[in-house]
KENU-533160 format. One line per 5 residues: number of its first residue (from 1); their letters; for each residue z negated, x negated, y negated of N, C-alpha, C. Coordinates in nm, 3 decimals, always signed. Each point is the difference from the previous one (the first is absolute). Layout:
<nodes>
NUM = A = Z,X,Y,Z,X,Y,Z,X,Y | ...
</nodes>
This chain:
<nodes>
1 = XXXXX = -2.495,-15.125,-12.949,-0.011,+0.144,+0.024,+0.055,+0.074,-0.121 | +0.090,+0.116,+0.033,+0.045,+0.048,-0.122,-0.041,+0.144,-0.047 | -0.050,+0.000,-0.042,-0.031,+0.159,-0.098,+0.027,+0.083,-0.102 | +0.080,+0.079,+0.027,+0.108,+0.019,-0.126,+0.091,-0.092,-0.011 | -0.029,+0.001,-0.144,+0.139,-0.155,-0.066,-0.061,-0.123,-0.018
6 = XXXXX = -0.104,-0.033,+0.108,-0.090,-0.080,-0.077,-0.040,-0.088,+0.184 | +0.063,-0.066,-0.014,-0.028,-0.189,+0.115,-0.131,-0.056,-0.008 | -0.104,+0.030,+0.126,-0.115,-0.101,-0.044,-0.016,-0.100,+0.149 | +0.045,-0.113,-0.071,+0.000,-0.096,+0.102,-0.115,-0.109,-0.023 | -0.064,+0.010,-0.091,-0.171,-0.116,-0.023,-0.077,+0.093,+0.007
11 = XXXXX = -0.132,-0.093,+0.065,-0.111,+0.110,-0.084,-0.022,-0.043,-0.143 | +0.032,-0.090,-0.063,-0.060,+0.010,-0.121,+0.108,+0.129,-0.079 | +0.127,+0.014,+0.027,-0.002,+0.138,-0.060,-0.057,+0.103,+0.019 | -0.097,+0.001,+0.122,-0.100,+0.170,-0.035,-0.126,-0.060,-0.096 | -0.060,+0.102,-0.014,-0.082,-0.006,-0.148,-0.156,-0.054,+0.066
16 = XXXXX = -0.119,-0.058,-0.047,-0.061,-0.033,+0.068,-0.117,+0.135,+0.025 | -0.020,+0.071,-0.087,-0.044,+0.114,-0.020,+0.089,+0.111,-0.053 | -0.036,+0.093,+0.099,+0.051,+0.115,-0.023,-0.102,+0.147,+0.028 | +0.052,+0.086,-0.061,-0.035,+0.149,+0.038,-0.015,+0.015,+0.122 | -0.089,+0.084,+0.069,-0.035,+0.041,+0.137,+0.024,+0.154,-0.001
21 = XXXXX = +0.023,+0.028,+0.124,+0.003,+0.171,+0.023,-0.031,-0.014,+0.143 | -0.155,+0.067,-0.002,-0.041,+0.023,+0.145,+0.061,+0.130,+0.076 | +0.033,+0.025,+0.076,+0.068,+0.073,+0.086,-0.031,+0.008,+0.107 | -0.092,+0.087,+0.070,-0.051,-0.012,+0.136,+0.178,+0.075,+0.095 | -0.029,-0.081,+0.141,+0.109,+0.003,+0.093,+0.169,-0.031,-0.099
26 = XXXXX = -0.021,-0.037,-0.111,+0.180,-0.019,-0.060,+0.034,-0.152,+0.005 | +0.132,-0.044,+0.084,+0.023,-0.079,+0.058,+0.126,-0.093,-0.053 | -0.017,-0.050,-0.063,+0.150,-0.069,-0.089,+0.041,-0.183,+0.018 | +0.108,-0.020,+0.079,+0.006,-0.080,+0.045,+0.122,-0.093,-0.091 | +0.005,-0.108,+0.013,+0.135,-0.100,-0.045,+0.137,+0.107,+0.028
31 = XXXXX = +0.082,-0.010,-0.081,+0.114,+0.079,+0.035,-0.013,+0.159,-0.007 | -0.089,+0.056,+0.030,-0.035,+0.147,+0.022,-0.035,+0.110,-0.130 | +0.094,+0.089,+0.018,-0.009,+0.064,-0.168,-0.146,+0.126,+0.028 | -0.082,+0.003,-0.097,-0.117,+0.108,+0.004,+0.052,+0.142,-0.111 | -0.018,+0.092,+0.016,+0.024,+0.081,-0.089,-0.140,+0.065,-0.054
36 = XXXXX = -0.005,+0.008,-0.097,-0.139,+0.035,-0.087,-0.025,+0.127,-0.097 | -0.142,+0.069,+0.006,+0.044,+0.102,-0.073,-0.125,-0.049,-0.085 | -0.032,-0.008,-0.128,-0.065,-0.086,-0.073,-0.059,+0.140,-0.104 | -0.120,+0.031,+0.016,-0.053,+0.100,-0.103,-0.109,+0.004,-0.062 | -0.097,-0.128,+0.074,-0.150,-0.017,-0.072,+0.040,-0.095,-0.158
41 = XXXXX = -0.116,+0.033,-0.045,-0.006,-0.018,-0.156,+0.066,-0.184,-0.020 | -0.109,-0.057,+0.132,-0.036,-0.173,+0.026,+0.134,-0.042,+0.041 | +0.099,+0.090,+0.075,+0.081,-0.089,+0.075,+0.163,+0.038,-0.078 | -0.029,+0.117,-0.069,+0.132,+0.001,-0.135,-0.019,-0.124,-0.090 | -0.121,-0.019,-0.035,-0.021,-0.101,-0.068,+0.021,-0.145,+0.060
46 = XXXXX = -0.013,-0.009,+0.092,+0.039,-0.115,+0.085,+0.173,-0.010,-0.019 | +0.001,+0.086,+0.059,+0.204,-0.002,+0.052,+0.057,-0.024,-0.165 | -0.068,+0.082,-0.101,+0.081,-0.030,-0.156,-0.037,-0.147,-0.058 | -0.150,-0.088,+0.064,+0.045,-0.085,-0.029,+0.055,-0.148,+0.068 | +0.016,+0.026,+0.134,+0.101,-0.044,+0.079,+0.143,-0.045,-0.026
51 = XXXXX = +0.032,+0.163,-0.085,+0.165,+0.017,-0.045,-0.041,-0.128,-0.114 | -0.070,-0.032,-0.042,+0.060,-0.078,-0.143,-0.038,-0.120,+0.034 | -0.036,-0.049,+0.099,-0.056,-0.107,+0.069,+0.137,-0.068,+0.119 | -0.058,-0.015,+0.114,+0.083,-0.076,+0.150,+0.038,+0.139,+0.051 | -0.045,+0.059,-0.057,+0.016,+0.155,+0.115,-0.030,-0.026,+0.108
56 = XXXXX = -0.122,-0.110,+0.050,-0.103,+0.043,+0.130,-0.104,-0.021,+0.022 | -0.052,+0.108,+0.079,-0.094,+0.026,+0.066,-0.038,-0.038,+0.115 | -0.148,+0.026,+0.045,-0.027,-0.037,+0.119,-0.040,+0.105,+0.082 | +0.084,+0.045,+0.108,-0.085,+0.113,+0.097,-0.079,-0.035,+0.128 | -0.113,+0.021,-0.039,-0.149,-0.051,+0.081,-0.043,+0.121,+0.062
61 = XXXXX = -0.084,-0.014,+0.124,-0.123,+0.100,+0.027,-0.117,+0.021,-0.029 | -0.083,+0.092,-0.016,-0.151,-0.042,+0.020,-0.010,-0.062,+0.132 | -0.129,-0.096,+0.003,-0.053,-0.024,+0.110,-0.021,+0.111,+0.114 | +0.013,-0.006,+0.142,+0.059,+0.104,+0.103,-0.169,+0.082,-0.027 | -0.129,-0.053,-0.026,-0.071,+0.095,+0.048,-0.108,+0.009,-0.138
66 = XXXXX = +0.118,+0.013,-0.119,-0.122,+0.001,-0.144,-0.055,+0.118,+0.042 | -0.076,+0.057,-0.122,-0.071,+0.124,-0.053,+0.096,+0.078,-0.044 | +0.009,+0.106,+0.020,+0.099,+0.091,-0.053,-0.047,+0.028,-0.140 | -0.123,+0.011,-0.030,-0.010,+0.050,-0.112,-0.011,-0.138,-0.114 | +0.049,-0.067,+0.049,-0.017,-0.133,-0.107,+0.192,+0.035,-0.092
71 = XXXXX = -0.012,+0.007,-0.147,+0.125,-0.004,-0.058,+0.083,-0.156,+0.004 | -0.110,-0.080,+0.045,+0.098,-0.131,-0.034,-0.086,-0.075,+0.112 | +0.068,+0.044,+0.147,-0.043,-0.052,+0.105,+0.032,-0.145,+0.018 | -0.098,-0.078,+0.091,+0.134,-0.156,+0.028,+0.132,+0.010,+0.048 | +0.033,-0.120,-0.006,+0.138,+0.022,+0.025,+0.018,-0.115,+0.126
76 = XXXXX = +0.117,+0.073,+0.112,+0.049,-0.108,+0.105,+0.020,-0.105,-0.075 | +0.035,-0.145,+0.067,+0.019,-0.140,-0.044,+0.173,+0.025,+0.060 | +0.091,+0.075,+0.026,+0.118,-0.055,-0.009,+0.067,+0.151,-0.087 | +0.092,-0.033,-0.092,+0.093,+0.119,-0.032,+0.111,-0.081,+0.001 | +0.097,+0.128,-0.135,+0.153,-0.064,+0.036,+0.007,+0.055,-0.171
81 = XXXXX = +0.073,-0.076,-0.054,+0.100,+0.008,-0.157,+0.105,+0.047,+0.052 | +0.009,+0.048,-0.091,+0.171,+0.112,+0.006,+0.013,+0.006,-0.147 | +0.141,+0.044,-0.088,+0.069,-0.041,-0.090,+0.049,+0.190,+0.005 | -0.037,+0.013,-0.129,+0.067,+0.155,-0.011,+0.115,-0.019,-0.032 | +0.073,+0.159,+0.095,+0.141,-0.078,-0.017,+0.052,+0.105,-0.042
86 = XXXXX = -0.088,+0.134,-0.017,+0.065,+0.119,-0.060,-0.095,+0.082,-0.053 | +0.009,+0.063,-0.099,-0.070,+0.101,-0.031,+0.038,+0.111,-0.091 | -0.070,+0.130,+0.009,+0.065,+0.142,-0.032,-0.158,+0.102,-0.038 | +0.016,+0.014,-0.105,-0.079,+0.121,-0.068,+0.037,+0.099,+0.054 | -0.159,+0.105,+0.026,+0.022,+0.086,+0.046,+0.029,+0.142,-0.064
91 = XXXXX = -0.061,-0.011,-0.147,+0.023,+0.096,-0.086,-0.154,+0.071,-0.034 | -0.092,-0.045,+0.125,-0.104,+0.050,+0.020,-0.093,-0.109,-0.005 | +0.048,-0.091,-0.041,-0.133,-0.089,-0.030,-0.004,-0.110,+0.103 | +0.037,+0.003,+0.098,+0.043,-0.075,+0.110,+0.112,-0.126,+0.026 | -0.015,-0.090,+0.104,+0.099,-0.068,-0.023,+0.053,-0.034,+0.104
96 = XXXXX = +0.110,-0.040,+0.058,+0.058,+0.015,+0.123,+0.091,-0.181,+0.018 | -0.061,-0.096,+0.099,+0.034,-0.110,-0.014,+0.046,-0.027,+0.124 | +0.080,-0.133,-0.014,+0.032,-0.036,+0.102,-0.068,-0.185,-0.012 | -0.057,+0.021,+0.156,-0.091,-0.151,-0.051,+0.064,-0.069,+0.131 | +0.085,-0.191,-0.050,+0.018,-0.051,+0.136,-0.034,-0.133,+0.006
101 = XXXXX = -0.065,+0.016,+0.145,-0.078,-0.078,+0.013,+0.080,-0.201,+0.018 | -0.078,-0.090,-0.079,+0.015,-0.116,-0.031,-0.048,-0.092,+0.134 | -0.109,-0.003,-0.005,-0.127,-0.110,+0.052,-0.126,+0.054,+0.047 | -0.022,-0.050,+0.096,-0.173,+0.010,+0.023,-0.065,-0.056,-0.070 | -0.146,+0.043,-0.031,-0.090,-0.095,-0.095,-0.182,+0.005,+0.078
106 = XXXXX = +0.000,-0.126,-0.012,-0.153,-0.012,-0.019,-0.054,+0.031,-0.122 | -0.099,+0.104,+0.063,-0.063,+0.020,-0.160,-0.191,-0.101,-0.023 | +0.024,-0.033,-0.088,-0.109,-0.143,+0.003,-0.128,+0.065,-0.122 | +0.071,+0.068,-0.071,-0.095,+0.063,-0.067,+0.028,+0.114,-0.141 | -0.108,+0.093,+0.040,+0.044,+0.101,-0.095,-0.069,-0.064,-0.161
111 = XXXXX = +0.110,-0.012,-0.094,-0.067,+0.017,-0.142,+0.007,+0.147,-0.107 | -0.028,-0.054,-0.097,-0.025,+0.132,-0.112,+0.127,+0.122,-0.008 | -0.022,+0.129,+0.056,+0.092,+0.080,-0.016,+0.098,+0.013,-0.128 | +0.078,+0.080,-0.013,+0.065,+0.043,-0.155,+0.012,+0.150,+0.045 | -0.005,+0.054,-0.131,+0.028,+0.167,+0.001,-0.025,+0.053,+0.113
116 = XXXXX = -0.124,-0.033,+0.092,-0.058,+0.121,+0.104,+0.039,-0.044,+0.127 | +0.092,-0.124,-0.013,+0.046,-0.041,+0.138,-0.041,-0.136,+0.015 | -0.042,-0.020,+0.166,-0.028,-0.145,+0.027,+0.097,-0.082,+0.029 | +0.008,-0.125,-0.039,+0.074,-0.099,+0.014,-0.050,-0.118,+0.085 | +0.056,-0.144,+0.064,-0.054,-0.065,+0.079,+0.082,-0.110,-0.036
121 = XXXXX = -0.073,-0.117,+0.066,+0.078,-0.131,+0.003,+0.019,-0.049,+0.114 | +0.179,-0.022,+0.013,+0.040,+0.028,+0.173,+0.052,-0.169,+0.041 | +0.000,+0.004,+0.091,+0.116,-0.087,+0.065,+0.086,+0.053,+0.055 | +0.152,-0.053,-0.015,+0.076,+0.054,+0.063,+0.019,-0.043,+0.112 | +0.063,+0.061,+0.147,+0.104,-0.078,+0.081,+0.107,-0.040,+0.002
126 = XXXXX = +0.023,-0.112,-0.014,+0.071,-0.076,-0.022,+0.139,+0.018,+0.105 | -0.078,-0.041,+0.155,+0.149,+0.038,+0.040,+0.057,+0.121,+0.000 | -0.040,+0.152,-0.010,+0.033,+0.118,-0.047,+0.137,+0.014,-0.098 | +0.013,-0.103,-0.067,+0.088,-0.036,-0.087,+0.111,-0.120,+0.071 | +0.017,-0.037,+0.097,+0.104,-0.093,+0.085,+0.054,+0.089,+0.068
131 = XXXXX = +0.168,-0.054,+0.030,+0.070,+0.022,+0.055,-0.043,+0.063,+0.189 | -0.016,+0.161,+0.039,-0.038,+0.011,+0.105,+0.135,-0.036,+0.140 | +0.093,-0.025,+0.011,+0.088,-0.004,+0.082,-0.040,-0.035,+0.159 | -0.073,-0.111,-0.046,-0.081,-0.121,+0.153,-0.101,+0.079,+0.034 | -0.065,+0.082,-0.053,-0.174,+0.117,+0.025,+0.125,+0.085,+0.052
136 = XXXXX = +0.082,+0.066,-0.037,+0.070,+0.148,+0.072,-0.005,-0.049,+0.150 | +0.072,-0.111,+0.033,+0.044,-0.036,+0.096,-0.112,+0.019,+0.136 | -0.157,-0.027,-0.079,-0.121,-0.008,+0.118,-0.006,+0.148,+0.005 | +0.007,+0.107,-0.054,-0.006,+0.098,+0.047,+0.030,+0.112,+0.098 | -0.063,+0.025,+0.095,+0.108,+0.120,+0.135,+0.004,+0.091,-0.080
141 = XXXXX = +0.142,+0.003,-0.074,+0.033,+0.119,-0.052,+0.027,+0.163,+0.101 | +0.037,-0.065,+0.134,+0.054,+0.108,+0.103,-0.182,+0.079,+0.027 | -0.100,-0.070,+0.010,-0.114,+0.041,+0.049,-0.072,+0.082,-0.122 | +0.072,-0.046,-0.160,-0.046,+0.083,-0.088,+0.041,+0.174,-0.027 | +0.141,-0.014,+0.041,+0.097,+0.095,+0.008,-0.049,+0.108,+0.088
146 = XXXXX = -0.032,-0.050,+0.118,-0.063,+0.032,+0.124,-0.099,+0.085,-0.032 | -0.097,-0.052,-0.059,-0.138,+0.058,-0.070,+0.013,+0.116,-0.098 | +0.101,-0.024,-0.030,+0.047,+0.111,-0.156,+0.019,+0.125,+0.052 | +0.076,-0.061,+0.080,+0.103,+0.149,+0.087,-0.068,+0.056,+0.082 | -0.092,-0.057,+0.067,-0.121,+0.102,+0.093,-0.069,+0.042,-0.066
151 = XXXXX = -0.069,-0.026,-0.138,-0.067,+0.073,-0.081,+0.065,+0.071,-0.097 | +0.118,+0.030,+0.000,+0.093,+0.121,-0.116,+0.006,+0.062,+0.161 | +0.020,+0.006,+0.112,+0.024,+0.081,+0.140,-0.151,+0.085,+0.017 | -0.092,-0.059,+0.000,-0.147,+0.045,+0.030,-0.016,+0.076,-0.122 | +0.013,-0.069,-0.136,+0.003,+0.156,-0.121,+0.097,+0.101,-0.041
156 = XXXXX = +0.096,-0.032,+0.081,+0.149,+0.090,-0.055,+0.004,+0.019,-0.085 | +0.059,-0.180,-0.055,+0.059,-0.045,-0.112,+0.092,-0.048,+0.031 | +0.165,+0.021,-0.090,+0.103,-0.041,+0.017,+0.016,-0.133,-0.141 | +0.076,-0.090,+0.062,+0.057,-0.118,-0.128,+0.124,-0.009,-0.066 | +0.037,-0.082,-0.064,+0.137,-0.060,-0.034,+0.032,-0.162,+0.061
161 = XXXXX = +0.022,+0.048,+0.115,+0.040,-0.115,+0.136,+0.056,-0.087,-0.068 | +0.140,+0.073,-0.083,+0.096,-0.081,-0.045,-0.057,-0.093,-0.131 | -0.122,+0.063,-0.016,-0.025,-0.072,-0.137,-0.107,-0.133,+0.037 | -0.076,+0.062,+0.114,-0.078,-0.150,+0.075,+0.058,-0.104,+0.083 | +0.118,+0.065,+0.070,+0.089,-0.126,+0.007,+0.030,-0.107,-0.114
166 = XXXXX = +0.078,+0.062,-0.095,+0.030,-0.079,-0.103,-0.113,-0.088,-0.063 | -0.127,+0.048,-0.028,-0.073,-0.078,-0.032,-0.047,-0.103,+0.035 | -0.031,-0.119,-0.114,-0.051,-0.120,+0.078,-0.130,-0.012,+0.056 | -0.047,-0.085,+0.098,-0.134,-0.019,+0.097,-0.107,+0.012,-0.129 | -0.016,-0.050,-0.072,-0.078,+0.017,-0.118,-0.015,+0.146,-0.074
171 = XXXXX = +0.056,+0.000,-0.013,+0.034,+0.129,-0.091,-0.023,+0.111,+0.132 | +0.056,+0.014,+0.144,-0.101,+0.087,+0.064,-0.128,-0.044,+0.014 | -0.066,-0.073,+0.019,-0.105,-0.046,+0.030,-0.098,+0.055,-0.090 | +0.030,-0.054,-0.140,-0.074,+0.065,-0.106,-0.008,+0.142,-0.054 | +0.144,+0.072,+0.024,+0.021,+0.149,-0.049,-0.063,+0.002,+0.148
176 = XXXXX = -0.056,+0.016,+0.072,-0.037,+0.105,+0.126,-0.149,-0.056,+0.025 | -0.033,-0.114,-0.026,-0.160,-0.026,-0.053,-0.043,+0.116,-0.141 | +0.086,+0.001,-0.094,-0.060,+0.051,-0.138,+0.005,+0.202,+0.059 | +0.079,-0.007,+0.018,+0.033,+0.159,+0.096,-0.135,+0.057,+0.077 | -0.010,-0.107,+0.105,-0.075,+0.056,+0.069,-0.104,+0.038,+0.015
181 = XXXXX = -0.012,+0.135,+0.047,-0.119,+0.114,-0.047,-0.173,-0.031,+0.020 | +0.010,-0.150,+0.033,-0.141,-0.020,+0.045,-0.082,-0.027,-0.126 | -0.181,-0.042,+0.072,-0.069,+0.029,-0.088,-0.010,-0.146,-0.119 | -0.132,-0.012,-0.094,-0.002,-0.086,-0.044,-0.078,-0.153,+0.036 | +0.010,-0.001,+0.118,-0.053,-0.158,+0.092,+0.163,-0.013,+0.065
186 = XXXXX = +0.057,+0.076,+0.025,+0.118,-0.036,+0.088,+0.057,-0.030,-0.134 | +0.027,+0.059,-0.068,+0.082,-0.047,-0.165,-0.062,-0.151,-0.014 | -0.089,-0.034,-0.051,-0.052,-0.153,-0.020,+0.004,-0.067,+0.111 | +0.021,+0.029,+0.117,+0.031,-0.048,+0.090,+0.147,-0.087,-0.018 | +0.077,+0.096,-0.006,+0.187,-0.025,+0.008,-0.006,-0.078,-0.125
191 = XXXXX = -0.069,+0.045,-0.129,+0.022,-0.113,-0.115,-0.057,-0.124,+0.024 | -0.097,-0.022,+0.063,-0.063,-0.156,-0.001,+0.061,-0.056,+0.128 | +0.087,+0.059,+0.050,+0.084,-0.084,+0.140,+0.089,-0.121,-0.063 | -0.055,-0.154,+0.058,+0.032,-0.103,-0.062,+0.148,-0.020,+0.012 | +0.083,+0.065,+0.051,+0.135,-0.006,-0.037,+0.061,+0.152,+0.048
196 = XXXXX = +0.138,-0.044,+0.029,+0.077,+0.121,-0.025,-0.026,+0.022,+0.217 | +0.011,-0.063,+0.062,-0.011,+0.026,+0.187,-0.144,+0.074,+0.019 | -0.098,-0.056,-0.053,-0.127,+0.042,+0.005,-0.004,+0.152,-0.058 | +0.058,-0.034,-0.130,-0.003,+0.151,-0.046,+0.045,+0.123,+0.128 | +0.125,-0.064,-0.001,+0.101,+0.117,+0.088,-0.066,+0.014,+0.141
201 = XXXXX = -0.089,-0.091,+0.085,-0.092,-0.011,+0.103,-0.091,+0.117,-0.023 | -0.056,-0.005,-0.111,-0.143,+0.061,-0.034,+0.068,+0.142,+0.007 | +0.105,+0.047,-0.050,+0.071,+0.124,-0.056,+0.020,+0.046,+0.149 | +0.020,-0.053,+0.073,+0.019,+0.053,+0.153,-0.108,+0.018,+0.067 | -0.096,-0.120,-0.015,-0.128,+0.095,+0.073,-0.120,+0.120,-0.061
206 = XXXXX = +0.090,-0.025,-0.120,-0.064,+0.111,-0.065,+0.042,+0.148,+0.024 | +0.114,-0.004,-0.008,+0.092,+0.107,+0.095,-0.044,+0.023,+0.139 | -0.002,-0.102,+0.058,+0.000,+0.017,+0.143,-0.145,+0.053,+0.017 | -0.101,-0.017,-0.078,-0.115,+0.038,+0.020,+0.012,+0.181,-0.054 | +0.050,+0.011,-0.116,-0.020,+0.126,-0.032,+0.100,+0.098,+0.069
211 = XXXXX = +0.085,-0.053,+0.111,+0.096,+0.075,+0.096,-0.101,+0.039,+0.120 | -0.073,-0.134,+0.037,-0.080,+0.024,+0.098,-0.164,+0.096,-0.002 | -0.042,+0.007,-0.119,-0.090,+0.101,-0.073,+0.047,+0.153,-0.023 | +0.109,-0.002,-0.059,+0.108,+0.172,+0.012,-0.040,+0.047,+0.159 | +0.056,-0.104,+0.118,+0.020,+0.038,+0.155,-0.108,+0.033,+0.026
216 = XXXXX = -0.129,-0.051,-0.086,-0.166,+0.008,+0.088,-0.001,-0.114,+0.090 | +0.087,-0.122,-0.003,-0.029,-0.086,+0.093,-0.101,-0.137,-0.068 | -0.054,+0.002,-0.184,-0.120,-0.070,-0.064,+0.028,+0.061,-0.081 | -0.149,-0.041,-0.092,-0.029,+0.019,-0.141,-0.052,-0.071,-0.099 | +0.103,-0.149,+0.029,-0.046,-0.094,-0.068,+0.050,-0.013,-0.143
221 = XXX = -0.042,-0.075,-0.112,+0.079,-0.004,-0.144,-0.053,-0.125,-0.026 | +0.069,-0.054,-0.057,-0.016,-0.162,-0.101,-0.128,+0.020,-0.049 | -0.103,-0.122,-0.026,-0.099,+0.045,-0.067,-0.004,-0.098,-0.117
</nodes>
C-alpha cells in the first residue's frame, strides 16, 4: 500500500504502537486520503510528534454507544493507520493535514498516553497491505455505480462520471464508503467488512436502505 513516498508491504513495517485519534462517524480506509483540521492542544501535540517519528497514526472510533460525557471514552476494536502525507499551518494556531490511509488494525490494547493523547497497541491487517487485483474482480462494480447514482438522483447531487470511471474498483469502493454521509455504526460497519466485495455489498445496502427510508418505504439503520 502506498502513502505518499512511502511502500508498506509487511506488517512489521507499521509500528506496533501508535497514537490514536478517536473520531466519532470519521471513516479512513486503505488507499483513501482524510483531510484534517487539527486544533486541540492533545492532538497538535500528537501530529508534531508523529512528524519526527513514522508519521502514523491511528484513526479509531469511540465505542458506538459510550457516554458522551466521558473525555477518554472506549474505543471500537477495529481502526485504520494512515501516514501523513501533507501538512500546512494555519497562521492561527491550527493545522491542516492530509492523512492516507495504510491498514486496518486491531487494537489489542490501550497503553500509557504521551502529551494528552492516547496511544494503543495494534495489530495490523495484514492483507490490507497485498496486492488487491483478484478482490476487485469479486466485486459488482455495475450494482455499486447503480447505488451511487440513485442516491446523488434522490439528493440532487451531481459527480465527476469521468473521474469514477477512471477509477479503480478499490479506490471507488473505498472513496464512496469514506464519503458516505451515513452514521457512525454504518461507518464501522464498511470498515470491519472482511474484504473489499463485502465492503462494497454492505455500501449498497446501506444505501439502499437509506433510499428506501428518504421514500417512507422503512426506517431501519445498522445497529
Amino acid at each position: 500500500m502506498k502513502a505518499g513516498n512511502v511502500t508498506y508491504t509487511l506488517v512489521s513495517e507499521i509500528p506496533d504502537i501508535v497514537p490514536v485519534f478517536p473520531l466519532p462517524a470519521a471513516l479512513l480506509l486503505p488507499g483513501g486520503n482524510m483531510p484534517l483540521n487539527i486544533f486541540e492542544p492533545r492532538y497538535l501535540n500528537m501530529i508534531d510528534d508523529a512528524m519526527r517519528g513514522s508519521r502514523i497514526i491511528g484513526m479509531i472510533q469511540p465505542e458506538l454507544d459510550h457516554d458522551e460525557r466521558l473525555d477518554a471514552p472506549p474505543l471500537c476494536k477495529v481502526g485504520c493507520v494512515g501516514r501523513i502525507t501533507a501538512m500546512q499551518e494555519s497562521g492561527d494556531g491550527r493545522l491542516m493535514m492530509n492523512l492516507s490511509g495504510i491498514c486496518r488494525f486491531r487494537l489489542l490494547e490501550e497503553v500509557e498516553g504521551e502529551n494528552g493523547y492516547r496511544r494503543a497497541r495494534i495489530a495490523a491487517f495484514g492483507d490490507d497491505l497485498g496486492d488487491m487485483s483478484e478482490a476487485e474482480k469479486e466485486v459488482d462494480r455495475d450494482a455499486l455505480l447503480a447505488a451511487f447514482q440513485q442516491f446523488l438522483e434522490v439528493n440532487q447531487l451531481e459527480a465527476d462520471w469521468e473521474g469514477v470511471s477512471e477509477a479503480s474498483t478499490e479506490t471507488l469502493v473505498n472513496s464512496l464508503s469514506m464519503m458516505s454521509p451515513y452514521g457512525p455504526a454504518e461507518k464501522q460497519a464498511l470498515l470491519e467488512a472482511p474484504d473489499l466485495k463485502t465492503r462494497a455489498e454492505t455500501l449498497i445496502a446501506i444505501t439502499e436502505i437509506a433510499l428506501a427510508r428518504e421514500s417512507g418505504d422503512a426506517a431501519t439503520t445498522l445497529q
